[in-house]
C-alpha positions in Angstrom: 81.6 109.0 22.8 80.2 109.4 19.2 82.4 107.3 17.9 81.1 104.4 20.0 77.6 105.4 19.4 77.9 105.3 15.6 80.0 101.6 16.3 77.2 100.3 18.1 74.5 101.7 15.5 76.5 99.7 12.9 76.5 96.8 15.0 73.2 97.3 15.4 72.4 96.9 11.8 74.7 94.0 11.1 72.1 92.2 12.9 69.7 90.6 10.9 67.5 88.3 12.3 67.4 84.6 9.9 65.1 82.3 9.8 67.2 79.8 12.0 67.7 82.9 14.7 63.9 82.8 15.1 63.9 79.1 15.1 66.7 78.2 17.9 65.2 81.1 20.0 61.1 79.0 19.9 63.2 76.1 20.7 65.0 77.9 23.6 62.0 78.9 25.1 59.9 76.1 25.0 63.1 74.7 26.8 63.4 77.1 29.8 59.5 77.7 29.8 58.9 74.3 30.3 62.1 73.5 33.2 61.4 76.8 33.8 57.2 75.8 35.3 58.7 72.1 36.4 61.5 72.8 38.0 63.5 75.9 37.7 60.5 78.3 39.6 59.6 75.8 41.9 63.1 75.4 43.1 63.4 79.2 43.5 60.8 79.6 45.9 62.3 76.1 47.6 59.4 74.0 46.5 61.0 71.7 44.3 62.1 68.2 46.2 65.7 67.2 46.3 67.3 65.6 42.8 70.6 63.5 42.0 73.4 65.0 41.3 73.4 64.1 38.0 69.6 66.3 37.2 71.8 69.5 38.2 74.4 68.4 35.7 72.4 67.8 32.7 70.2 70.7 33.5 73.3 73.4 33.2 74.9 71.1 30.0 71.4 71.6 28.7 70.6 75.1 29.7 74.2 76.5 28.4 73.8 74.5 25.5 70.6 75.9 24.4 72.6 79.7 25.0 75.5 78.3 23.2 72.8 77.9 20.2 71.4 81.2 20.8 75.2 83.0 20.8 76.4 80.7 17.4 73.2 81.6 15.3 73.7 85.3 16.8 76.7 85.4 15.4 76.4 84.0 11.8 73.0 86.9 12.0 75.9 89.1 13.1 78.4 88.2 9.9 80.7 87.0 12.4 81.7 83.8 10.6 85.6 83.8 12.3 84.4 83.5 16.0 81.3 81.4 15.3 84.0 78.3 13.6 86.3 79.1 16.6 83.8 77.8 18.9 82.9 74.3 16.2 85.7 72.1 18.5 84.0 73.2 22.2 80.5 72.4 20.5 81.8 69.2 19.4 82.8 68.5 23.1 79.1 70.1 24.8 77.1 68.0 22.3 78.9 64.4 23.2 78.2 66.0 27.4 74.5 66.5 26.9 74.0 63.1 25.1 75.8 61.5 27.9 74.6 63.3 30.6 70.7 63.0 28.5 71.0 59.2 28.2 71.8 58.8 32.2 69.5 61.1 33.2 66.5 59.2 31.3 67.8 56.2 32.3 67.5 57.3 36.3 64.0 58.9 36.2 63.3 55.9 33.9 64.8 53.0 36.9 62.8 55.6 39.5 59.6 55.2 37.9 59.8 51.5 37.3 60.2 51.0 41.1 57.6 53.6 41.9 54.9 51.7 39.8 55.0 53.6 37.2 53.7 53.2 33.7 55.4 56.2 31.4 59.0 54.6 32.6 59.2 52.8 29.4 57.7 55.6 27.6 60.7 57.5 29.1 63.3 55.0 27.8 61.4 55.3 24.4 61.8 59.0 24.0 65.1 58.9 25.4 66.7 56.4 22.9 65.2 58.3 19.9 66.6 61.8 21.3 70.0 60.1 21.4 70.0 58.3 18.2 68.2 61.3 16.5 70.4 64.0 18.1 73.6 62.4 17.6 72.9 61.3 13.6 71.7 64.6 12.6 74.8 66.5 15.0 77.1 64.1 13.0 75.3 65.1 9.4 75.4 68.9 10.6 78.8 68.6 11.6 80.7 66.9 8.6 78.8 69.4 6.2 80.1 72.4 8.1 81.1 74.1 4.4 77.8 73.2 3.0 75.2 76.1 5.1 72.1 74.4 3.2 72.7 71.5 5.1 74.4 72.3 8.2 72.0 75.0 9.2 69.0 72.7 8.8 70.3 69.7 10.1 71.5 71.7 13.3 67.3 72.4 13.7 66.9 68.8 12.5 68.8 67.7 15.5 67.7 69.4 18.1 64.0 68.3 17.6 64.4 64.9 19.6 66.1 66.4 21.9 63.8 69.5 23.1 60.6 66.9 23.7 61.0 67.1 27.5 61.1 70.5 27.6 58.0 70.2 25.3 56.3 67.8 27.5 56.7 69.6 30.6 55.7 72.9 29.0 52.5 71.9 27.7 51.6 69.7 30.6 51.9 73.0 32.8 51.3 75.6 30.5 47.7 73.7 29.9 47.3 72.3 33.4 46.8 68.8 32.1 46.5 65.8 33.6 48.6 63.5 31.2 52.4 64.2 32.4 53.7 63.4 28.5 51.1 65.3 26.2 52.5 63.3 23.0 48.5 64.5 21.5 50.6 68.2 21.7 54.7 67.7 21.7 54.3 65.6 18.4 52.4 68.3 16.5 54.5 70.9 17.4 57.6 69.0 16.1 55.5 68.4 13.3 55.0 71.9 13.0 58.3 72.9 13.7 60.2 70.1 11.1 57.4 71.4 8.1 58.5 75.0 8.8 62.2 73.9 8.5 60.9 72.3 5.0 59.1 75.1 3.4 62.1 77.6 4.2 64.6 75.3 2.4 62.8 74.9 -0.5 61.6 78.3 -0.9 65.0 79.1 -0.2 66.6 76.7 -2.7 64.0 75.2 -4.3 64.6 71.9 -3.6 64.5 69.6 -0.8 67.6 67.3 -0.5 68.1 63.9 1.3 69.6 64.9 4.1 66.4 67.2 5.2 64.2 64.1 4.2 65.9 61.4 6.5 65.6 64.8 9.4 61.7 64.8 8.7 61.5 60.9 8.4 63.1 60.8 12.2 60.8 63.3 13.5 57.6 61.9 11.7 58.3 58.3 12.4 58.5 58.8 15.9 55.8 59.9 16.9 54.5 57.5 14.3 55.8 54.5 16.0 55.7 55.8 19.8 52.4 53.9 20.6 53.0 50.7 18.3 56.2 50.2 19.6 56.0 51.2 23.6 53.2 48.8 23.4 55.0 46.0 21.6 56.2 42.8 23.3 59.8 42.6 22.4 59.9 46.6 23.6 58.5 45.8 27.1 61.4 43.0 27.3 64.0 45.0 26.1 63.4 48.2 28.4 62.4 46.2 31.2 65.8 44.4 31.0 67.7 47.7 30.2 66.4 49.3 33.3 66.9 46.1 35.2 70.7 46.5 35.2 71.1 50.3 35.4 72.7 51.0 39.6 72.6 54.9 40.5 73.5 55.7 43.7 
């Protein structure tokens, strides 16, 4: 009995906490928090309306993949190195599932909206687009630097900033009881926020700030930069309106 007491004490102090720990584990809550007010507590007490199939699906890709997050930076806090690679292939494989399943799932609430009048379905297909492109580039970047911490760590946070803006949205629409169902006046700050802390950390921590954190900023910065010039642009209207034109979910 000791002897597993004094195991788990050591265990215990293997733990230490990083920087990116702290950061994943904001990101995970404004995720759950927000789903969590939306739809998640709602559904519990049998309030929330039916959904497609495919909401379910992309909510347990998403919500296991924000725990998978949790469990892989727990582990490199943990000195755990061996399992934390073992599971790179099956986080290859969950990554390329919530894209997929993120990109239809937009695209649905997107076609919805359109023929229920409307007017945040482009906005929808806007934010959508740039979580895909942005998660999927910075994945990539994370991914194929895997021996190279001072860019996969970051890039890892880089990526997941596109992709966390629902769960944003939704938590500080009901957190502040607004009436604007995308608060862009408070999601784009706090990516702001969040891609400036990821900043300061690197180059305190290595005194330098290379490219591949700059093109992670520029993504985050330029859109929310661009969201209004280019939702309200002519050739965007066309596009998305075409796009959702020819997506069928049944």
């Amino acid at each position: 009995m000791s002897g597993d007491t004094t195991m788990a004490a050591r265990a215990t102090r293997q733990f230490q906490p990083s920087f990116y720990f702290w950061m994943i584990l904001v990101m995970f809550a404004f995720v759950f928090l927000g789903f969590g007010m939306h739809s998640l507590f709602p559904a519990m007490r049998g309030e929330f309306p039916p959904a497609p199939p495919i909401v379910h699906i992309h909510a347990v890709i998403m919500g296991s993949w924000m725990v998978l997050l949790l469990a892989q930076t727990s582990l490199i806090c943990s000195g755990n190195l061996k399992l934390h690679r073992s599971l790179g292939m099956y986080a290859i494989a969950h990554a390329t599932a919530l894209m997929f399943t993120g990109a239809l799932i937009q695209l649905v609430g997107s076609k919805a909206g359109v023929d229920n009048g409307s007017l945040l379905a482009l906005e929808g297909v806007y934010l959508g687009g740039a979580a895909v492109l942005g998660f999927g580039s910075m994945f990539v970047l994370a991914i194929r630097n895997t021996k190279r911490p001072e860019v996969h760590r970051p890039m890892m946070l880089f990526a997941m900033l596109p992709v966390i803006v629902p769960g944003l949205n939704r938590f500080w629409f009901h957190g502040l009881g607004l009436d604007d169902f995308l608060p862009l006046h408070f999601t784009y700050p706090t990516l702001w926020a969040m891609a400036a802390a990821i900043l300061i950390h690197e180059w305190r921590k290595t005194g330098r700030i290379n490219g591949y954190l700059i093109y992670g900023t520029a993504w985050i910065v330029l859109q929310g930069v661009l969201h209004e010039p280019v939702n309200n642009s002519a050739w965007f209207m066309d596009f998305g309106s075409w796009l959702l034109s020819v997506v069928q979910y049944r």
